[in-house]
C-alpha positions as CSV (number, residue, x, y, z in Angstrom):
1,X,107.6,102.2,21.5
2,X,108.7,103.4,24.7
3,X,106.1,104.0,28.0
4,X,106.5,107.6,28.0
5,X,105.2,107.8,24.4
6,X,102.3,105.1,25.2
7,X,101.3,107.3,28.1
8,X,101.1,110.8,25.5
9,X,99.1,109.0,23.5
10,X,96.8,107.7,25.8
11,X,96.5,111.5,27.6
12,X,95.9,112.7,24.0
13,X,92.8,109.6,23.0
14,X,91.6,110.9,26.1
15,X,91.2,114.7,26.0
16,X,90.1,114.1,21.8
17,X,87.3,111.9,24.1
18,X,86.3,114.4,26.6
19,X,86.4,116.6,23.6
20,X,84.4,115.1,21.4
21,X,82.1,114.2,24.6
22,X,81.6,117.8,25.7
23,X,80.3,118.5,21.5
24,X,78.0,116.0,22.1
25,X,76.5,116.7,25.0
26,X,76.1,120.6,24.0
27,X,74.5,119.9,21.1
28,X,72.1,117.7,22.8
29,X,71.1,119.9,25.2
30,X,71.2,122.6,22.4
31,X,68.6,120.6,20.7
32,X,66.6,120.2,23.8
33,X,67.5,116.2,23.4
34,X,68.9,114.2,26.2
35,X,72.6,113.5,26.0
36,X,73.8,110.6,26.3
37,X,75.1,108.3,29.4
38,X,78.5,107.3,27.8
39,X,79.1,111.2,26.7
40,X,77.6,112.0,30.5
41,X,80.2,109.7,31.9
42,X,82.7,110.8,29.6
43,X,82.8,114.0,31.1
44,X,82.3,112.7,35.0
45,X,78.1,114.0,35.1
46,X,76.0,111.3,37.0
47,X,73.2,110.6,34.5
48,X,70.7,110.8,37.6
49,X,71.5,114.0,38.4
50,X,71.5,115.4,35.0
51,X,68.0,114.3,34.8
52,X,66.9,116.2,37.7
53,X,68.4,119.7,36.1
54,X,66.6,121.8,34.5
């Protein structure tokens, strides 16, 4: 398997993450439920700060 097609794959695992991240984290909130620090991170939020929104 070559690098470029490594690389493609990892850019793709990554936005499916962010993807799947950004779901979660709507719903959450959605559902008036904290989201949570790995789906937070996920998507570059501090944690700390999201706690002081709303």
């Amino acid at each position: 398997m070559s690098v470029q097609s490594k690389s493609r794959r990892g850019i793709i695992s990554r936005a499916f993450a962010v993807m799947g991240a950004a779901i979660s984290v709507s719903a959450a909130v959605e559902n008036h439920r904290r989201p949570s620090h790995r789906d937070l991170n996920t998507l570059g939020i501090d944690p700390k700060a999201f706690d002081r929104l709303g």
